[in-house]
KEKE-3310 file (N, C-alpha, C; in steps of 0.2 Angstrom, whole numbers, plus 5000, padded with zeros to 4 digits):
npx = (5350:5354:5344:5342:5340:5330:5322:5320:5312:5301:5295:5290:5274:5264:5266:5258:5245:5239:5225:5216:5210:5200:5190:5172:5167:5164:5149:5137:5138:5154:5157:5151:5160:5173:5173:5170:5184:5191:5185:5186:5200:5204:5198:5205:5217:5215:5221:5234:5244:5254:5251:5243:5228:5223:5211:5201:5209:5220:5237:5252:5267:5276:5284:5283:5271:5261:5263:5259:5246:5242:5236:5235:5227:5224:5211:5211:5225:5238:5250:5264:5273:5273:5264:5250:5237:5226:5226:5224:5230:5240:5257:5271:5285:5280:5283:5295:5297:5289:5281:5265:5264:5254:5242:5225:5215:5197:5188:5181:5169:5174:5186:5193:5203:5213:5217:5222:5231:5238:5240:5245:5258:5263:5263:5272:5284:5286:5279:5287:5277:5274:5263:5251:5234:5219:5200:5183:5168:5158:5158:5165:5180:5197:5212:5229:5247:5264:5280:5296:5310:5310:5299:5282:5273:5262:5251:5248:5234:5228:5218:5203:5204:5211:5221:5236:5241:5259:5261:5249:5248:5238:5226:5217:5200:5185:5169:5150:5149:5159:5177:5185:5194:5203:5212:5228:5225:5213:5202:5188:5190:5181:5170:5166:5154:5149:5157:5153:5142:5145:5151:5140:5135:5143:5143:5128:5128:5136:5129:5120:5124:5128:5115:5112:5119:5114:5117:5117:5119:5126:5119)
npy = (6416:6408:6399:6398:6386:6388:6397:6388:6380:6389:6388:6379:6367:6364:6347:6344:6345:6340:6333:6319:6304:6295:6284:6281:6269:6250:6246:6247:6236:6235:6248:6250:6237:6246:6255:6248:6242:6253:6260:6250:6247:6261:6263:6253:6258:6270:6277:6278:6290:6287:6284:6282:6279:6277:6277:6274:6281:6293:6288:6297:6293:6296:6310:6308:6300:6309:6317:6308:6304:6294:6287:6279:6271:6261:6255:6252:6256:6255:6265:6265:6274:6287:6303:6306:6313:6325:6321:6324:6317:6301:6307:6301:6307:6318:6313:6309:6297:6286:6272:6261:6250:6240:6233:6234:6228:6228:6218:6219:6213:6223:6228:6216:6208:6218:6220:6206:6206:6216:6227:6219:6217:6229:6234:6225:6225:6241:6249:6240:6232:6227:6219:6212:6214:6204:6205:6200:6207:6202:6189:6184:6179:6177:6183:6183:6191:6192:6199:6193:6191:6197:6195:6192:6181:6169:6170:6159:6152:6150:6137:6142:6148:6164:6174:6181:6197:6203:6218:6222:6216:6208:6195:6194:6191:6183:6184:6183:6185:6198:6207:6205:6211:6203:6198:6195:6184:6180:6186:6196:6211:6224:6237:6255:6256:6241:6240:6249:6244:6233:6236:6241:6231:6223:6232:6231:6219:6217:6228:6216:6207:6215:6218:6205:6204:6210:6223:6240:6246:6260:6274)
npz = (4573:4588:4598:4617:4629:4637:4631:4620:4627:4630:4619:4615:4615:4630:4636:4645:4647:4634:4628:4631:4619:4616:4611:4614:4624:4623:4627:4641:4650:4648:4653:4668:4671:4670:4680:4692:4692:4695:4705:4716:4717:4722:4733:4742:4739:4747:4758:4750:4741:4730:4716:4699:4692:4676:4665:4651:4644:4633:4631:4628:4620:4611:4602:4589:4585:4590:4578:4570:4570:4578:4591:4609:4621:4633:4640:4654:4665:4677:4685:4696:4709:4709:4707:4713:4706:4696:4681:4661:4653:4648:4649:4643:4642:4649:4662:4665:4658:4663:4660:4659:4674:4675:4664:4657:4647:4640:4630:4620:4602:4592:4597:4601:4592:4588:4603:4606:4599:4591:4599:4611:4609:4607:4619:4625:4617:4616:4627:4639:4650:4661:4666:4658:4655:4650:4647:4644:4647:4639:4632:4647:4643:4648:4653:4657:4656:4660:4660:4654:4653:4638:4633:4635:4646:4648:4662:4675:4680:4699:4709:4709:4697:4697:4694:4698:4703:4704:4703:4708:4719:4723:4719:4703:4696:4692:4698:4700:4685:4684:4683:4696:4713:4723:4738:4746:4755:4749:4752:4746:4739:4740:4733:4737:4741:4744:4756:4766:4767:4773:4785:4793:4793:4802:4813:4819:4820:4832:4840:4843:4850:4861:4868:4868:4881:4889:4889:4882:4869:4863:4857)
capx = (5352:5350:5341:5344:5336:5327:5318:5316:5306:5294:5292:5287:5270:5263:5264:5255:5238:5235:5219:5213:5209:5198:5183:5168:5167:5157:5143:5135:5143:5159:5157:5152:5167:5177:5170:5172:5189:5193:5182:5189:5206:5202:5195:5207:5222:5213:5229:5240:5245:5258:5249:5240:5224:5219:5201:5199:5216:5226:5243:5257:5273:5283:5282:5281:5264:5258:5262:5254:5239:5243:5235:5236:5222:5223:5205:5214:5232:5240:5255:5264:5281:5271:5258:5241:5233:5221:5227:5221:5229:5248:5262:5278:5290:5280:5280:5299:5300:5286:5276:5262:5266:5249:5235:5218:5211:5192:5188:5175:5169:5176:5192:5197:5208:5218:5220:5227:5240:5242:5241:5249:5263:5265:5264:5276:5290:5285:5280:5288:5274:5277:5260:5245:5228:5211:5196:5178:5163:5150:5161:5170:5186:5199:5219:5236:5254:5268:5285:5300:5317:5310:5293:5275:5273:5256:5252:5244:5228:5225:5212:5199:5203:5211:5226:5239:5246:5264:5259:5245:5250:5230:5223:5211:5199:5181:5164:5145:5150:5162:5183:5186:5202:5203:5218:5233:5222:5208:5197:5185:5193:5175:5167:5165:5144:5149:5162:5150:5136:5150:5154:5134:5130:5148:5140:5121:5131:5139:5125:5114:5129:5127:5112:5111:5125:5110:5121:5112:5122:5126:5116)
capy = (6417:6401:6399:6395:6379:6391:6399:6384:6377:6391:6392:6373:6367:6361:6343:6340:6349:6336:6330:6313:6305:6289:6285:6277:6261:6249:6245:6249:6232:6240:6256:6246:6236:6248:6260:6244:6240:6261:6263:6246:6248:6269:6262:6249:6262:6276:6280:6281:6296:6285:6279:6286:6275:6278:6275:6276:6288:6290:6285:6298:6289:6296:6315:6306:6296:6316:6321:6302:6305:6287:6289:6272:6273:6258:6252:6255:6255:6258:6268:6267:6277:6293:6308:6305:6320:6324:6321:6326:6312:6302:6309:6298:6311:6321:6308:6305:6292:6281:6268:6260:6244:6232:6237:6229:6229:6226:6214:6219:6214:6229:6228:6209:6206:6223:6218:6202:6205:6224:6229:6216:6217:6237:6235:6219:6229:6247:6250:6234:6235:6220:6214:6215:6205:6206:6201:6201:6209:6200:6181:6183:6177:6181:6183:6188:6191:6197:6202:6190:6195:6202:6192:6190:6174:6169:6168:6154:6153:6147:6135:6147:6152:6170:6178:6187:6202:6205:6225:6226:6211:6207:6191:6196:6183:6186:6183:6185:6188:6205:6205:6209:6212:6196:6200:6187:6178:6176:6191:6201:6219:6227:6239:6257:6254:6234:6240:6252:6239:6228:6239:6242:6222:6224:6236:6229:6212:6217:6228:6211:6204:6216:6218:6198:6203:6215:6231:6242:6249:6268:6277)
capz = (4580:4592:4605:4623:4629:4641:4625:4618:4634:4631:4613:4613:4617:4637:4634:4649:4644:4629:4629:4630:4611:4616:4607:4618:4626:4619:4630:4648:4652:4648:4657:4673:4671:4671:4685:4698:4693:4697:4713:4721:4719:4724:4741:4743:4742:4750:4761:4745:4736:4723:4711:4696:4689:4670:4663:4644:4645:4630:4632:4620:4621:4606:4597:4582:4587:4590:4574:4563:4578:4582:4598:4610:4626:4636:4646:4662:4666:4682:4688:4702:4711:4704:4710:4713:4703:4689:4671:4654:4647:4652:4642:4645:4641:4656:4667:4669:4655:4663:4657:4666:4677:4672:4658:4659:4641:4641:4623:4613:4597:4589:4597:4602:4588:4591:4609:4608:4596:4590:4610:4617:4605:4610:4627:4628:4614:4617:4634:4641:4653:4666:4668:4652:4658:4645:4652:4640:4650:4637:4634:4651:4641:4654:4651:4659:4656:4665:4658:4657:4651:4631:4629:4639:4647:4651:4669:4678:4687:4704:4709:4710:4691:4697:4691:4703:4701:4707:4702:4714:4724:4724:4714:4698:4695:4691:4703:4697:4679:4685:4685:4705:4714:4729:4743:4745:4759:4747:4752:4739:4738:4741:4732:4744:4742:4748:4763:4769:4769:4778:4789:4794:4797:4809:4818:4821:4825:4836:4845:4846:4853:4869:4868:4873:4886:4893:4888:4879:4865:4863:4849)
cpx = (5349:5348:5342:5339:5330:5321:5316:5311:5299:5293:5286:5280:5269:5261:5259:5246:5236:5230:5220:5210:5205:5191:5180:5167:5159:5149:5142:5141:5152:5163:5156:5158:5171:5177:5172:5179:5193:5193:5185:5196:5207:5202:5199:5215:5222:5217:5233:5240:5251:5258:5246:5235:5222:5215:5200:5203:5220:5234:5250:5263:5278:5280:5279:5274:5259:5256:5259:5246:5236:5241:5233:5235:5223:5213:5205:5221:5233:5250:5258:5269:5275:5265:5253:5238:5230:5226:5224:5223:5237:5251:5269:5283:5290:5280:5288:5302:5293:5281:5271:5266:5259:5244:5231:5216:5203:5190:5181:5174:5175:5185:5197:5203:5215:5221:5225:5233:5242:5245:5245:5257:5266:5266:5269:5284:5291:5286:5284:5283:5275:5272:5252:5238:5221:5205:5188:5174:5157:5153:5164:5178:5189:5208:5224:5243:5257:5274:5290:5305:5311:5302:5289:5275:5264:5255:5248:5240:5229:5219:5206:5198:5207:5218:5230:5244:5252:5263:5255:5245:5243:5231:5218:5207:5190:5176:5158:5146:5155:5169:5183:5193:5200:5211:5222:5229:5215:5202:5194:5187:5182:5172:5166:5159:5146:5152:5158:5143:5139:5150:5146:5134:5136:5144:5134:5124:5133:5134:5121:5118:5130:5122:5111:5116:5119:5115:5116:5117:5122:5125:5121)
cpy = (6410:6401:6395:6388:6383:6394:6396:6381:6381:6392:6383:6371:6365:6356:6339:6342:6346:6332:6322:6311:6298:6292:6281:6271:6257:6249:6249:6243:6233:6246:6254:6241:6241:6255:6253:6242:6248:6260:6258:6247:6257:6269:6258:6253:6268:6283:6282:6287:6294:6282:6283:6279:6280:6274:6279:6281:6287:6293:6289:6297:6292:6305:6313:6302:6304:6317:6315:6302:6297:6287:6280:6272:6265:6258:6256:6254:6259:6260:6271:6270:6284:6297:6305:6310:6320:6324:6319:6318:6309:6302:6306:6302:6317:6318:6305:6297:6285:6277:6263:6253:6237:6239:6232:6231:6225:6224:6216:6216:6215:6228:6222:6206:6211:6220:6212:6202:6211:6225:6226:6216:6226:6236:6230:6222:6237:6249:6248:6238:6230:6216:6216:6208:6206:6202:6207:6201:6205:6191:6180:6177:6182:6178:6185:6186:6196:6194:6198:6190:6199:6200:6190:6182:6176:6167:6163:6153:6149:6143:6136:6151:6164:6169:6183:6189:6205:6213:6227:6221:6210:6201:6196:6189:6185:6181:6186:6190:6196:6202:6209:6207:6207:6198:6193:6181:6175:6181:6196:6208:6224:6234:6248:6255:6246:6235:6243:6248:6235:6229:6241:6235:6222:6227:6234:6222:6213:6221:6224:6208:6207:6219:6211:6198:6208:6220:6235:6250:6256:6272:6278)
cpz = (4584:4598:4611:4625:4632:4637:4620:4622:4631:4627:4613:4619:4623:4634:4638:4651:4635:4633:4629:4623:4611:4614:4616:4617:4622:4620:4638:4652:4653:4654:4665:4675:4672:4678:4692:4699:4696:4704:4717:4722:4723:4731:4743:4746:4744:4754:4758:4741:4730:4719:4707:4693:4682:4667:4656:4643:4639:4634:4628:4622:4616:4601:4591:4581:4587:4583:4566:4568:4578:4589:4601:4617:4630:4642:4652:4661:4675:4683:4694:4704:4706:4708:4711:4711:4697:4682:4667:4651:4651:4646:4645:4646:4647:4662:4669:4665:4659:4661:4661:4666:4674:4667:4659:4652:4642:4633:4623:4608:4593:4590:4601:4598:4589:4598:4611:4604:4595:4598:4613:4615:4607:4617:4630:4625:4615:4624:4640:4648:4656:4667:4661:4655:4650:4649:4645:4646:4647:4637:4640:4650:4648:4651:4654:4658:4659:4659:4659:4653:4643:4630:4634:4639:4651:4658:4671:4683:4692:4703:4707:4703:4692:4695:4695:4698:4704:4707:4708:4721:4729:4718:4709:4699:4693:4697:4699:4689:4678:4686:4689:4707:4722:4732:4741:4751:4755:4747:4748:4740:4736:4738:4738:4746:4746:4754:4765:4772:4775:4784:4796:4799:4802:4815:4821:4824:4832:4842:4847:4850:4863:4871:4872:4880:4890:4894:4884:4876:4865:4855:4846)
residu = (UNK:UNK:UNK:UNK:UNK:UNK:UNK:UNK:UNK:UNK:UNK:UNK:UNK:UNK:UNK:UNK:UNK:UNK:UNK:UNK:UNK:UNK:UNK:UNK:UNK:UNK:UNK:UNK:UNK:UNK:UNK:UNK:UNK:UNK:UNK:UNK:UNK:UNK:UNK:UNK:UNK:UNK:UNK:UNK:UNK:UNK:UNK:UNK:UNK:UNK:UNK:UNK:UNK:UNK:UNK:UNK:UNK:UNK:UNK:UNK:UNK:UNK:UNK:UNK:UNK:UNK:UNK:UNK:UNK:UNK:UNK:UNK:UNK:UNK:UNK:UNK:UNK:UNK:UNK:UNK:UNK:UNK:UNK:UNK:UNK:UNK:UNK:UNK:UNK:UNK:UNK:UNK:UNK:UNK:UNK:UNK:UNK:UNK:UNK:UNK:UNK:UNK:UNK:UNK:UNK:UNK:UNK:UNK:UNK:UNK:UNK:UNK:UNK:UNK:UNK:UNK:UNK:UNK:UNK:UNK:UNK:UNK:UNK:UNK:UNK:UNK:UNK:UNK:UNK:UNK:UNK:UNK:UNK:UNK:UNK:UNK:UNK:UNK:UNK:UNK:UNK:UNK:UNK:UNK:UNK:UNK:UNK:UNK:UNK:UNK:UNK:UNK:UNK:UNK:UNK:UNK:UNK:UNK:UNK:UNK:UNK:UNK:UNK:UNK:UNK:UNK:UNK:UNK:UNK:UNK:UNK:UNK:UNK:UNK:UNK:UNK:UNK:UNK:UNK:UNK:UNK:UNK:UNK:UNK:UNK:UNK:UNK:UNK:UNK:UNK:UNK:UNK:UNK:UNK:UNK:UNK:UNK:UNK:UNK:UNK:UNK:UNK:UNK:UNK:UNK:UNK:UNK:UNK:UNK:UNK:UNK:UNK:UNK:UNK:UNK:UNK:UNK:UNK:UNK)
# end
């Protein structure tokens, strides 16, 4: 007897309740990398609900990658035109067919050789993902491509050694040994710990300021 599509929906598993399949980052330095590139960009689009950030998130792209358990976790990856909500892991097939827009791979060691050819090779043939960057937390080697008709073209630094993103329409670039996100005018994309401190010394300026006006600011 054959079954209705309807019966088949329900015989077939929740794709969107697979787990994540990533091992552990290599270091501290890693883990802190990867935790400022999240929190900055988080604070930055505080106001947005259409995007999705992944952090050590596998990636399942094809039934047949489930069933070789080929699994393929990007660093970070962003996704935009999409929900802002928690995920187990991104499943393309639940997702509407999408692939992220930039990936950030962090080199190690262990996995420098993968990244610059396996990875980049998946993500420029596979995903065509429009913008791939790398960037080393212990040598601060640092890299980006963006997508142009079939094949990644290296992108070109600015002055200053940074790297723009058409995807986040922010500069990369790095500062005190960390890869930070810089606006189109130039300005450090802030940390919320740094904006809040920011936002502290605005405030004390500005009461010394009428303070000297013989005003006397309102607790």
């Amino acid at each position: 007897m054959s079954l209705t599509p309807q019966q088949l929906e329900f015989l077939m598993p929740d794709a969107t309740q697979l787990e994540s399949d990533e091992p552990e980052m290599e270091s501290t330095l890693h883990y802190v990398q990867l935790a400022l590139l999240v929190s900055c960009l988080e604070w930055l689009w505080r106001d947005r609900n259409d995007y999705f950030i992944g952090a050590n998130l596998t990636i399942y792209f094809s039934r047949q990658q489930l069933k070789n358990r080929d699994f393929r976790g990007p660093d970070f990856f962003l996704v935009t035109k999409t929900e802002k909500r928690p995920r187990k892991s991104w499943v393309v097939w639940e997702e509407n067919g999408k692939y992220p827009d930039l990936i950030i791979e962090l080199l190690s060691d262990s996995t420098a050789t993968v990244d610059r050819e396996f990875k980049k090779n998946l993500y420029q043939n596979e995903f065509r993902t429009p913008e791939y960057f790398w960037f080393s937390p212990e040598t601060l080697e640092f890299a980006g491509f963006r997508l142009f008709g079939q094949r990644y073209v290296e992108i070109t630094s600015n002055e200053a050694g940074w790297l723009w993103s058409e995807s986040l329409n922010l500069y990369l670039g790095i500062l005190d040994g960390k890869l930070r996100y810089f606006t189109p005018e130039g300005e450090l994309v802030p940390t919320p710990e740094e904006a809040a401190m920011q936002a502290q010394q605005r405030a004390e300026q500005l009461a010394a300021q009428l303070r000297a006006l013989g005003v006397e600011p309102e607790a």
